[in-house]
C-alpha positions in Angstrom: 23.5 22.8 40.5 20.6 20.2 41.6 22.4 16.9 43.0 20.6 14.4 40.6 21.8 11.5 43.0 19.3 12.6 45.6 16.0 11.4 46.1 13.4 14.2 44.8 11.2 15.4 47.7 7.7 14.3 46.0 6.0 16.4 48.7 7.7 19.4 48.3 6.4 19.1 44.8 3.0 18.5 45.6 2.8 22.0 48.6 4.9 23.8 46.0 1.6 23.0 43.1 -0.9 23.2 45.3 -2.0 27.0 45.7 -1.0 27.1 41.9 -3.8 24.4 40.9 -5.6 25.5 43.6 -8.7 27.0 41.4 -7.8 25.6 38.2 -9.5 23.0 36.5 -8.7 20.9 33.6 -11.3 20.5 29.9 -13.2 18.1 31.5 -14.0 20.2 34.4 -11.8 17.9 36.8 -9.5 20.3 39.3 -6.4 20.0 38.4 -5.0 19.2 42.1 -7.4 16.5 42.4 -6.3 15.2 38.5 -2.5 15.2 40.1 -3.5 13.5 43.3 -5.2 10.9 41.6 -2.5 10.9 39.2 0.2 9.5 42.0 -1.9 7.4 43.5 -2.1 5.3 40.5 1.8 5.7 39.4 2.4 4.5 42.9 0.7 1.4 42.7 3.0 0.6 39.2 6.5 1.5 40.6 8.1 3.9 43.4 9.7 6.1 41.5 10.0 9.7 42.8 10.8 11.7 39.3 7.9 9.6 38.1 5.5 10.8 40.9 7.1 14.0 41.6 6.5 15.2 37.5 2.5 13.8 38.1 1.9 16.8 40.5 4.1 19.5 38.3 2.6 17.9 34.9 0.1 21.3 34.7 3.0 24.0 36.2 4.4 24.7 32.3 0.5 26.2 31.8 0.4 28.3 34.4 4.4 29.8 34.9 6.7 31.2 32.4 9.7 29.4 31.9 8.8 26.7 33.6 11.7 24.5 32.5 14.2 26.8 34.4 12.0 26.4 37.1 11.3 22.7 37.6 15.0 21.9 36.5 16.1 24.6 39.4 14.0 22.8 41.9 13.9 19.0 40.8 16.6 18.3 38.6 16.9 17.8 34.7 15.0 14.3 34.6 12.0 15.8 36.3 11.9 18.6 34.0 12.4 16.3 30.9 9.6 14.2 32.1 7.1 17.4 32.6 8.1 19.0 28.7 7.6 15.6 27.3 4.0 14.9 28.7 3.7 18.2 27.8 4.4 18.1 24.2 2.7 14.6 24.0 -0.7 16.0 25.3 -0.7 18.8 22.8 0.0 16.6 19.8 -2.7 14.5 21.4 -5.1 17.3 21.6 -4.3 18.4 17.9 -4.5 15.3 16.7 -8.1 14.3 18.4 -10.1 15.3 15.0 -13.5 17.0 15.2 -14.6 14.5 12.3 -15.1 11.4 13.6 -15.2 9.8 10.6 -11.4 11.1 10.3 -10.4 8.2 13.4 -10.6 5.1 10.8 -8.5 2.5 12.0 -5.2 3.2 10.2 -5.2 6.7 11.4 -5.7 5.2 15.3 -2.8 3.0 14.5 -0.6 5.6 12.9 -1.3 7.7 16.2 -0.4 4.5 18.4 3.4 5.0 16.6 3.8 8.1 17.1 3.2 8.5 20.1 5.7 5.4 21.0 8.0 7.0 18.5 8.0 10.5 20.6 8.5 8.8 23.7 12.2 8.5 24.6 11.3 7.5 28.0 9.0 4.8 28.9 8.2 7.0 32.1 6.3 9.8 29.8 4.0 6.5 28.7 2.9 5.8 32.1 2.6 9.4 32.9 -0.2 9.3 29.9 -1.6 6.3 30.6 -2.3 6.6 34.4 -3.7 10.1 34.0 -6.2 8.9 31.3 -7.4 6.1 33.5 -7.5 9.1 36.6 -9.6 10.8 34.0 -12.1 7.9 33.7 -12.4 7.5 37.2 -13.2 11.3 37.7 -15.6 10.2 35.4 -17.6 7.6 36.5 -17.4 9.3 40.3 -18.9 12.5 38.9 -21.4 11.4 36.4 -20.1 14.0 34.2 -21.6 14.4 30.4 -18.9 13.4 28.1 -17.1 10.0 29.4 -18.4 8.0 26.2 -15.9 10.5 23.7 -13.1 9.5 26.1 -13.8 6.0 26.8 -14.4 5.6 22.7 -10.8 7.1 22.5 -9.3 4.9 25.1 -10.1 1.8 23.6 -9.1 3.0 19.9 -5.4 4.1 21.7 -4.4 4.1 25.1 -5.8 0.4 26.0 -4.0 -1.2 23.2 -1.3 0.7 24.0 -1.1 -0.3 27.5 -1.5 -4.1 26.3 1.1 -3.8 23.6 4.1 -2.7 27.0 2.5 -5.2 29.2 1.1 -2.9 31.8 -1.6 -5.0 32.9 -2.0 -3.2 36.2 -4.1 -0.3 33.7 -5.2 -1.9 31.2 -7.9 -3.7 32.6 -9.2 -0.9 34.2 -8.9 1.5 31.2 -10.8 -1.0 28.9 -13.3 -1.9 32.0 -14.0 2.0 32.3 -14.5 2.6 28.7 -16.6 -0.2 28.1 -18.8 1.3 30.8 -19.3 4.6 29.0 -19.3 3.5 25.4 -21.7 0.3 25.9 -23.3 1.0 29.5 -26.2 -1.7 28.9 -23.9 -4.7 27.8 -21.4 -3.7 30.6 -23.9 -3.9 32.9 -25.4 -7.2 31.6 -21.9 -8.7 32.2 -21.5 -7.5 35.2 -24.5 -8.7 36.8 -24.2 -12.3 35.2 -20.9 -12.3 37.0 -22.6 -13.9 40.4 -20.0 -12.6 42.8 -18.1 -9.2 43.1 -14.6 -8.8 41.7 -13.2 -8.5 45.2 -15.1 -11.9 45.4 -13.4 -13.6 42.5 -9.8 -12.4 43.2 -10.1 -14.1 46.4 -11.1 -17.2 44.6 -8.4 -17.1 42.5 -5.7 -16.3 45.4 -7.5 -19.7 46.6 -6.6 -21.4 43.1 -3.4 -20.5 43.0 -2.3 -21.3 46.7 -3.6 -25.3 46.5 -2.0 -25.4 43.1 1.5 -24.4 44.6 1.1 -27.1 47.6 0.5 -29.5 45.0 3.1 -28.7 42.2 5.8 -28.6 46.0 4.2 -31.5 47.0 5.5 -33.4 43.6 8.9 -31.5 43.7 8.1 -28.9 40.8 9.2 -25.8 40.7 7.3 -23.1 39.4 5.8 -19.6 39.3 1.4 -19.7 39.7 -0.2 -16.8 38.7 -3.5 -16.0 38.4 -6.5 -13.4 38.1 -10.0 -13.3 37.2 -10.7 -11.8 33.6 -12.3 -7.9 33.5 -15.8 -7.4 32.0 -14.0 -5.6 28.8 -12.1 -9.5 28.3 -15.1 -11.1 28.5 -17.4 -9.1 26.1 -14.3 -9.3 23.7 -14.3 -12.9 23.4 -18.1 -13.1 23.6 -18.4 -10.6 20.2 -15.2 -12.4 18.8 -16.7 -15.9 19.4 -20.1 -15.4 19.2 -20.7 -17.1 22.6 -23.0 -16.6 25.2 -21.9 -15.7 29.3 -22.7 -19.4 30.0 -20.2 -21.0 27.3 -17.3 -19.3 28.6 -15.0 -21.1 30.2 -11.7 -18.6 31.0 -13.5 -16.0 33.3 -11.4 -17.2 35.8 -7.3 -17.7 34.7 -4.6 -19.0 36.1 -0.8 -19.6 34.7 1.8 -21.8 35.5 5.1 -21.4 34.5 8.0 -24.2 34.8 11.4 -24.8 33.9 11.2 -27.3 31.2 9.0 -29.4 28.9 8.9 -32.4 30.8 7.8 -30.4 33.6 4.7 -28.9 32.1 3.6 -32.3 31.1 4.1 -33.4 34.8 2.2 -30.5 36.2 -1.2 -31.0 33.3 -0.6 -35.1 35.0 -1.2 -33.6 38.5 -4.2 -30.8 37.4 -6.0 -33.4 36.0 -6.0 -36.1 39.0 -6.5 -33.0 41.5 -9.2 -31.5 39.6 -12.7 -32.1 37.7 -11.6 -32.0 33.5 -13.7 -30.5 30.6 -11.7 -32.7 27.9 -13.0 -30.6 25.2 -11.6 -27.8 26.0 -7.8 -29.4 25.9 -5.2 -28.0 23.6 -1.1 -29.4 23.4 0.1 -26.2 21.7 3.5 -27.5 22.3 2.8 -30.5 20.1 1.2 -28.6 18.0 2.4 -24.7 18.5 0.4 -21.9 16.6 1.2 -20.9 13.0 2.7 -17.7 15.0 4.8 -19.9 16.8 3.1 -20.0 20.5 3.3 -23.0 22.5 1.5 -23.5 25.7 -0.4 -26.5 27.2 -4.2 -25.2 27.9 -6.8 -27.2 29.9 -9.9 -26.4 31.6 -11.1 -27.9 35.6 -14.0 -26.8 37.7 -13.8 -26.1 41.2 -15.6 -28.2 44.1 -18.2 -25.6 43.4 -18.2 -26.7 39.5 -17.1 -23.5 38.6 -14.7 -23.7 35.4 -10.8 -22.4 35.5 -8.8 -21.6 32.8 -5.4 -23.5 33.3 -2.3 -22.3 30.6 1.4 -24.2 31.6 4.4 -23.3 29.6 7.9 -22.9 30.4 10.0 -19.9 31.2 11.2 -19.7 27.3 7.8 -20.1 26.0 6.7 -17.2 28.4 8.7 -15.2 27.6 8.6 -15.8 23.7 4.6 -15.2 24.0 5.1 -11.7 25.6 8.1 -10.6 23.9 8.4 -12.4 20.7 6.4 -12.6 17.5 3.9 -14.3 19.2 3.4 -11.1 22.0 0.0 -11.5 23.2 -1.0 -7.6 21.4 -0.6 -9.6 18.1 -3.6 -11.6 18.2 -5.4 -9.8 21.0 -5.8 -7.1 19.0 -8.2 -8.1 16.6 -6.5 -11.0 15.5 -3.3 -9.4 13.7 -0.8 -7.3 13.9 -2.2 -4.4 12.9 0.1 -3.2 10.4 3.1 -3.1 13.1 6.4 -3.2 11.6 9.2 -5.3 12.7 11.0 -2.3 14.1 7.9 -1.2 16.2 7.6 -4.5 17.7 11.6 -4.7 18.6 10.9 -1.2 20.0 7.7 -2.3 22.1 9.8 -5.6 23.6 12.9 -2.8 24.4 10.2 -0.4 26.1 8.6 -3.7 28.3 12.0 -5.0 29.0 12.6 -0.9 30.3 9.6 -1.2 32.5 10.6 -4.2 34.0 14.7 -3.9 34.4 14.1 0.0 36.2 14.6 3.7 36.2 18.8 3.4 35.7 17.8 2.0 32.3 15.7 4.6 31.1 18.5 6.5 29.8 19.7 4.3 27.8 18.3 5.3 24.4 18.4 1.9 22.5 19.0 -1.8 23.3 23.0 -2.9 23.2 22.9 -4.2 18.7 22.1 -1.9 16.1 18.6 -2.0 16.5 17.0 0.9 14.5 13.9 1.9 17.2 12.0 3.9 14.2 12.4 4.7 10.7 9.6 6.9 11.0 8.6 10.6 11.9 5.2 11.6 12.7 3.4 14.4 11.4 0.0 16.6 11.3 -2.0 18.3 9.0 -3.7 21.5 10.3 -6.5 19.7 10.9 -4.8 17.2 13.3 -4.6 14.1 10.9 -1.8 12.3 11.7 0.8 11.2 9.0 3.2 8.5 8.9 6.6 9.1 7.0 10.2 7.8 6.6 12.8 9.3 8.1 14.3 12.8 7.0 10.9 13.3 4.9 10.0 17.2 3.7 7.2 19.1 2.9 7.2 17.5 -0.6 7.0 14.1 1.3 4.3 15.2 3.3 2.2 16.7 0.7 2.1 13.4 -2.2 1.5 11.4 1.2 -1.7 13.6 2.3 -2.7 13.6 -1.4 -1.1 13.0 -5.0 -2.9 16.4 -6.2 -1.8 18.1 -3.1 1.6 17.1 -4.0 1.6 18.4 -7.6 0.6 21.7 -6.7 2.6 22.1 -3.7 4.5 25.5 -3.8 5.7 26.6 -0.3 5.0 25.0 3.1 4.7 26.3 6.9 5.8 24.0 9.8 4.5 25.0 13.1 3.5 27.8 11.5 6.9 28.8 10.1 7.7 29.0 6.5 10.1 26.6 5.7 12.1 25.7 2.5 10.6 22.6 0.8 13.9 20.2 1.5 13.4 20.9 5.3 13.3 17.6 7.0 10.2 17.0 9.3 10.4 16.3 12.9 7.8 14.0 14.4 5.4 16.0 16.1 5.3 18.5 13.7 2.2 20.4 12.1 2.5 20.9 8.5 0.6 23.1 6.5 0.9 22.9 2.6 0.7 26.3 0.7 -0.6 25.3 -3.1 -1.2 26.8 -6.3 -4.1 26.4 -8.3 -2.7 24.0 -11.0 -0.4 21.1 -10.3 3.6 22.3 -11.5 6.2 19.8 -10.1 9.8 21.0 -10.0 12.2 18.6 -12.0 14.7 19.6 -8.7 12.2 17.6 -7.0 13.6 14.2 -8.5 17.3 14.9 -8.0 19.0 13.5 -4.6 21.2 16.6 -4.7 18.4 19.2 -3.9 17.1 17.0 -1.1 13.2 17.9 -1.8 12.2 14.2 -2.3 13.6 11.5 0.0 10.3 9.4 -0.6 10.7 6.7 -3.7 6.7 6.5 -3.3 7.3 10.8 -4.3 9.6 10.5 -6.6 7.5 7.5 -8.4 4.5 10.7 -8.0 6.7 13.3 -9.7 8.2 11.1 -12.5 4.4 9.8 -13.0 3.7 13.6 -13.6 6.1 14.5 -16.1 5.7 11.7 -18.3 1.7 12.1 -18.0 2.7 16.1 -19.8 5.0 14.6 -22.2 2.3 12.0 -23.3 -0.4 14.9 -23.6 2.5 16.7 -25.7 2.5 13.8 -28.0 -1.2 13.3 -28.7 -1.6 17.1 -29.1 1.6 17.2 -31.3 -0.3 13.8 -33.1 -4.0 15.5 -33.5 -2.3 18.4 -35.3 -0.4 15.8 -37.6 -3.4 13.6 -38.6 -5.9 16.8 -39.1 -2.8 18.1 -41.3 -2.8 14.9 -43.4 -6.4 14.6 -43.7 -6.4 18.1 -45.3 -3.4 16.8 -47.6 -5.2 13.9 -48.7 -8.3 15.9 -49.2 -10.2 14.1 -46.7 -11.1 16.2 -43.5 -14.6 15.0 -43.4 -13.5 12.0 -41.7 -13.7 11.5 -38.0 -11.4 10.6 -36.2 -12.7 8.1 -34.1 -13.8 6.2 -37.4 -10.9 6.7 -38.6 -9.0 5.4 -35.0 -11.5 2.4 -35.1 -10.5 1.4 -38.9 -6.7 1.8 -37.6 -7.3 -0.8 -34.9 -6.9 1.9 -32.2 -9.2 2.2 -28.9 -9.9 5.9 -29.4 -8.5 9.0 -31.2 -5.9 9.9 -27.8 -3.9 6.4 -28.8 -4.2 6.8 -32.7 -2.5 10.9 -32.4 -0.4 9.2 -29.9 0.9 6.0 -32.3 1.0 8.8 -35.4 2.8 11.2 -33.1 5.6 8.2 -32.4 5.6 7.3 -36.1 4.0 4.1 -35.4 1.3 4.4 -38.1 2.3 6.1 -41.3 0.9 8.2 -44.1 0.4 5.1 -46.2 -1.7 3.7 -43.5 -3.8 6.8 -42.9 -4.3 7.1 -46.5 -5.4 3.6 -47.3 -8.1 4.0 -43.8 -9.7 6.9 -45.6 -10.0 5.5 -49.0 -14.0 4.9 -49.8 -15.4 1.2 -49.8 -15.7 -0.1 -53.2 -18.9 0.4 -54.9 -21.4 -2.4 -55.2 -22.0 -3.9 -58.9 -24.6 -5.7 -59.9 -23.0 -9.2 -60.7 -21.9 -9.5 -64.5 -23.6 -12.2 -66.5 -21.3 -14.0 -69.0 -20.9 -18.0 -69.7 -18.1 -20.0 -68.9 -16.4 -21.0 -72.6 -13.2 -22.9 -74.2 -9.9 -21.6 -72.4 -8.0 -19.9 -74.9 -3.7 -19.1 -75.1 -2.9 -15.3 -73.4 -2.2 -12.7 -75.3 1.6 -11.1 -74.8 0.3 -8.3 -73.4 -1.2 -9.4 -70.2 0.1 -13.0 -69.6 -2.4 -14.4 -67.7 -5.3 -17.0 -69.3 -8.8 -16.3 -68.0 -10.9 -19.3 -68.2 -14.2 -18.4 -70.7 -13.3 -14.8 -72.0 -12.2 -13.5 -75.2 -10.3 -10.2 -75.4 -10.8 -9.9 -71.8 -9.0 -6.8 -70.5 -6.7 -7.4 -67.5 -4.4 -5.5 -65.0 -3.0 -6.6 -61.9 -4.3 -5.6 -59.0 -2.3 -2.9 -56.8 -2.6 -3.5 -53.0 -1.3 -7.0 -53.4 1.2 -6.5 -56.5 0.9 -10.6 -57.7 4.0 -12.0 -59.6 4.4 -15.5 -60.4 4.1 -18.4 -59.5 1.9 -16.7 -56.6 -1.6 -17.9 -56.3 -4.3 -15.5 -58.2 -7.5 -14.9 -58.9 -9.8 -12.7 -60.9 -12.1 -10.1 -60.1 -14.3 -9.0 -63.1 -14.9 -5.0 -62.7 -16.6 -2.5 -64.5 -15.2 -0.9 -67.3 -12.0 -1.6 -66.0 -12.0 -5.9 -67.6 -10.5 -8.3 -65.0 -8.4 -7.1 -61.7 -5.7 -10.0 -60.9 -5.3 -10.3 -57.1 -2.8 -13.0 -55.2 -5.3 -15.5 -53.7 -4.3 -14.7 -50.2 -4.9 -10.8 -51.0 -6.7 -9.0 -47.6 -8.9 -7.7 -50.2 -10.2 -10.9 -51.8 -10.5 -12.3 -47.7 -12.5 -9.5 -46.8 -15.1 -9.6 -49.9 -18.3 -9.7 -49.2 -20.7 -12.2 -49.8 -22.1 -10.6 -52.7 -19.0 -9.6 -54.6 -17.9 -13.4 -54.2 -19.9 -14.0 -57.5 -17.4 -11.7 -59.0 -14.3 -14.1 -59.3 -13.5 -16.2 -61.8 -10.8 -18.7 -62.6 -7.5 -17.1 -63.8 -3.7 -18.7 -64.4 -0.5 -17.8 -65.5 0.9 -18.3 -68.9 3.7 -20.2 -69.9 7.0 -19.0 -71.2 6.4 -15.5 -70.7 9.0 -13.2 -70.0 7.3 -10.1 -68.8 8.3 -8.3 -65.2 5.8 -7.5 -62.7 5.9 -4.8 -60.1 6.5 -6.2 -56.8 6.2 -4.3 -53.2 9.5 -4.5 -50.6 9.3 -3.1 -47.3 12.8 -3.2 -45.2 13.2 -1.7 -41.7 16.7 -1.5 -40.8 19.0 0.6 -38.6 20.2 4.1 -40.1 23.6 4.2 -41.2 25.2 6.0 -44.2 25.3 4.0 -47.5 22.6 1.6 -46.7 20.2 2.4 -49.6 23.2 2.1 -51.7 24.1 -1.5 -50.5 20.5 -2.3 -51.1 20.2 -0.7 -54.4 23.3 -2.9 -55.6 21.5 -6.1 -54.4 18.6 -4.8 -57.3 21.0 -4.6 -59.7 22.9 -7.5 -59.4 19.6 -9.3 -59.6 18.6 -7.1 -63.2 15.7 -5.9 -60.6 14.6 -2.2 -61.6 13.5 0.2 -58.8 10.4 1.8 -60.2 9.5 3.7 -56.7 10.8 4.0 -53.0 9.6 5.7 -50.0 11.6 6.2 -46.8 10.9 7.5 -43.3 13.3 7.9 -40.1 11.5 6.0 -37.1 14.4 6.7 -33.9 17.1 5.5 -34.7 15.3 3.4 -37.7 14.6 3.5 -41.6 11.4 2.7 -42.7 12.0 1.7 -46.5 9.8 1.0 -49.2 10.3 -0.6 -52.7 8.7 -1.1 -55.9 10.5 -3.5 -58.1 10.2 -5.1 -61.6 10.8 -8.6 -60.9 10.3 -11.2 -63.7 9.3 -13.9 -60.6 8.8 -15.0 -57.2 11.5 -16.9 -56.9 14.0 -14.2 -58.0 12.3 -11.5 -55.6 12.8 -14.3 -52.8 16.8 -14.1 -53.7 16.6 -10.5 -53.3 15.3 -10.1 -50.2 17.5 -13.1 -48.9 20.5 -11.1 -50.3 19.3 -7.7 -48.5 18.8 -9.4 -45.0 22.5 -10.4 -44.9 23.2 -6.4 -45.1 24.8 -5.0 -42.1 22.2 -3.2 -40.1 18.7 -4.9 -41.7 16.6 -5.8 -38.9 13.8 -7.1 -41.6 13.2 -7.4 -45.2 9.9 -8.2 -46.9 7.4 -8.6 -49.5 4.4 -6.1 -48.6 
């Protein structure tokens, strides 16, 4: 058994690669040996760690030996080996999901990557493994003028720079954004760089110069402090030039320097002594500790010039600020990265400050698997379609999950699934790093054992809410199929299948014929309503031409005086059943004498002009006692005996039912009366009497 305590023999790993690598040479035509050389030269200049620089050279053994694992565990011990399989793995996923559509790499997918790669990372050290031999990649690139460098820059500054930004590696960032900039935008790199009027070896020695007079002075005055500086990289400055629309000449930060102090007071003491030391642009002061950023960054920045006038970036905050500005909400990836957060969630960012913290506190932490709390790292898994889109998911997601989040209709027709090319039942729960391949039918059936939390096929609420949305779409379609065959029945009753139904929707105050079968399909229009929609307009008659005489006393037959006529036939009018003392009016028709209507009948408001020269002046007579049919409509909740209590409230009022219709709506009835009442006033008692009933929900003259 390998002693782990031992320091692995990073030579011995690089003679034991070295006739295996030998002639073998990577996809973008880069020797492998030379890729793994390069590959611990940059890992060296991060941290001294032998696992670390001992998996850079055996990174490329699994593709070339059988059982590699046995092998590298044999000969380097279980962290190596862990280290190798993870790149591994990561590389392939990043392989399969670098789409042949480019279209595919939109900003969300980029950023979906970006978490799962963090997510599949359980130790920090894979990340630099990734990172450094993406930047040796670059340089193989610009060293060997090699066809192809713009794909991989492109990619570099969609994932891997942001990624170094985001843990604080700044020893490979720069370079990686430098490098890509080069290859994606070669003429604006080069416009930088040659505006840039000394080389960068140049302007890191200006700035070592900055930041030693700045410590004399700040020791001078008794302040401790930390000075750090370095000039910005070409990639910086073209950000900020495209962000602020600025030309080279009105920057102002190509060269920066930081100082850091122990409390407030101090950083207002150290600005004091910048100022009197140095030449001030004024305008370019800002007291974010006054004033701190909505994000909650404070941070005192000023701007001097050099004897030589050239300008300096100056930012002073204390050791708490510091640290709250590259750990904290306020992390420098938040608003470096075009101006947001990106989408990150809370438990990403906690998970990015835990893996910066890692890089900083050493290799005895990296196997420690979360930060001391209960600090949930990721509630996430990270899958790919077959064609190496990447897609986000919540923890213990299945094939079902996976298909409604590719696509809704994907998700209805979903009927078996491969993982990784094995057939799988749908409740098995996805891994990150997993391809998924969704086998569908033609037409979209959802299980109903999708929505229960017993079978485990749905652990999504956004699928669930998919599936329900499903179902009740069917049942709807049921209804308005169920309500076209209802309406096409009852036009053929009432003689009337002539009619169309979107006329006949329109008449019903409906948007189209779908929502007038589905309202008759729910019994929320009735027969009676269908059959008054379909009834013919009146007929037009030419206006009648009589004059206006005496008023003369009502015969017993009709009780009601028409102003001017003798013998004048009259009925009253059926749609609005008029009783007194209601309001009336006449309307003279032909061959039929007088029709009386109640003044606010629907009929009379909707008359048209030309029929308007048809009323005439009718009243009541006195001392009749004659009954008139009135209309009742009660909706009340089904119960036995109900039209018997209501019947009893008729007779005790000496009220005769003449007619009565009733339908079942749920758990409703839909009751209607006709009634001989002898006046308003007693129907009014009625109906008073019969909403007191147990159950009545409404009672009403129709």
């Amino acid at each position: 058994m390998v002693d782990t305590s031992q320091v692995v023999d990073v030579a011995l790993a690089r003679s034991m690669v070295e006739p295996l690598y030998r002639d073998l040479t990577l996809p973008t035509g880069e020797n492998v040996l030379t890729h793994a050389d390069g590959l611990a030269s940059i890992l060296r200049e991060v941290r001294d760690d032998p696992d670390l620089i001992a998996a850079a050279y055996l990174f490329c053994v699994p593709a070339v030996i059988q059982n590699s694992s046995e092998w590298i565990e044999k000969s380097f011990g279980p962290a190596v080996n862990g280290l190798v399989q993870e790149l591994g793995k990561v590389n392939e996923l990043s392989r399969r999901a670098r789409s042949e559509n480019e279209e595919a790499n939109t900003h969300h997918q980029v950023e979906v990557m970006r978490r799962m790669f963090l997510s599949m990372c359980q130790d920090l050290r894979v990340v630099l493994l990734k990172l450094a031999s993406r930047l040796q990649t670059l340089r193989w690139f610009a060293s060997s003028k090699r066809e192809g460098a713009d794909r991989f820059g492109a990619e570099t500054l969609d994932l891997y720079a942001p990624l170094a930004n985001r843990l604080g590696i700044w020893q490979l960032k720069w370079e990686l954004e430098d490098l890509s900039l080069r290859f994606t935008r070669p003429a604006e790199y080069h416009d930088i760089a040659t505006q840039l009027d000394e080389s960068r070896e140049a302007r890191i020695e200006f700035m070592r110069g900055a930041v030693l007079r700045i410590r004399e002075l700040l020791k001078k005055n008794g302040i401790s402090s930390d000075v750090s500086g370095r000039p910005k990289h070409i990639y910086s400055i073209w950000k900020k030039m495209q962000r602020k629309h600025l030309r080279f000449d009105q920057l102002f930060d190509v060269r920066a320097l930081r100082i850091i102090v122990d409390t407030v007071e101090h950083c207002y003491q150290v600005l004091s002594i910048v100022h009197e030391n140095f030449p001030v642009l004024s305008k370019e002061y800002d007291d974010y500790i006054a004033k701190p950023k909505p994000n909650g960054y404070q941070s005192l920045h000023t701007v001097v010039t050099d004897q030589a006038g050239r300008p300096i970036e100056i930012q002073i905050r204390t050791r708490a600020m510091h640290e709250f500005a590259e750990l904290g909400v306020a992390a420098h990836w938040r608003y470096k990265e075009a101006g947001n957060s990106n989408g990150a969630t809370n438990a990403e960012e906690q998970r990015v400050a835990w893996l910066r913290q890692l890089l900083a506190w050493g290799s005895d932490m990296q196997h420690q698997h979360q930060p001391e709390g209960d600090l949930v790292l990721d509630d996430h898994v990270y899958a790919l379609t077959p064609q190496g889109r990447v897609v986000e998911l919540p923890r213990g997601a299945t094939p079902v999950d996976f298909a409604y989040a590719v696509h809704t209709q994907l998700g209805h027709r979903t009927k078996g699934a491969r993982v990784d090319g094995t057939l799988v039942p749908l409740n098995t729960k996805i891994e990150t790093g997993q391809t998924v391949e969704i086998i569908a039918g033609k037409v979209g059936q959802p299980s109903r054992d999708w929505l229960s939390s017993e079978f485990g096929y749905a652990m999504s609420p956004r699928t669930r809410n998919k599936v329900r949305q499903w179902f009740n779409a069917q049942h709807t379609a049921e209804l308005i199929s169920l309500g076209r065959e209802k309406v096409d029945k009852e036009l053929a009753r009432l003689g009337k299948t002539a009619v169309k139904l979107e006329d006949l929707a329109k008449r019903l105050g409906c948007e189209g014929v779908d929502e007038l079968c589905l309202a008759y399909a729910k019994e929320e229009i009735t027969q009676t309503a269908i059959a008054t929609a379909v009834q013919p307009p009146k007929p037009v008659v030419e206006e009648p031409e009589f004059q206006v005489r005496a008023q003369r006393k009502p015969t017993r037959k009709s009780d009601v005086l028409v102003v001017g006529v003798d013998s004048l036939l009259t009925q009253l009018a059926r749609c609005c059943h008029p009783v007194p003392p209601d309001d009336i009016v006449g309307y003279v028709t032909r061959g039929r004498g007088v029709t009386i209507h109640r003044a606010d009948c629907p009929n009379i408001r909707n008359m048209s002009e030309q029929d308007h020269g048809r009323l005439i002046e009718v009243s009541w007579g006195q001392g009749s006692d004659s009954v008139f049919p009135a209309e009742i409509f009660v909706v009340a909740t089904d119960r036995p005996g109900l039209l018997r209590d209501i019947s009893e409230v008729f007779m005790k009022a000496k009220q005769s039912i003449v007619g009565m219709n009733s339908q079942k709506v749920r758990t409703d009835a839909h009751m209607r009366f006709t009634v001989e009442i002898c006046s308003a006033q007693s129907l009014s008692a009625s109906l008073n009497a019969i909403r007191e009933l147990p159950g009545v929900l409404s009672a009403r003259r129709s």
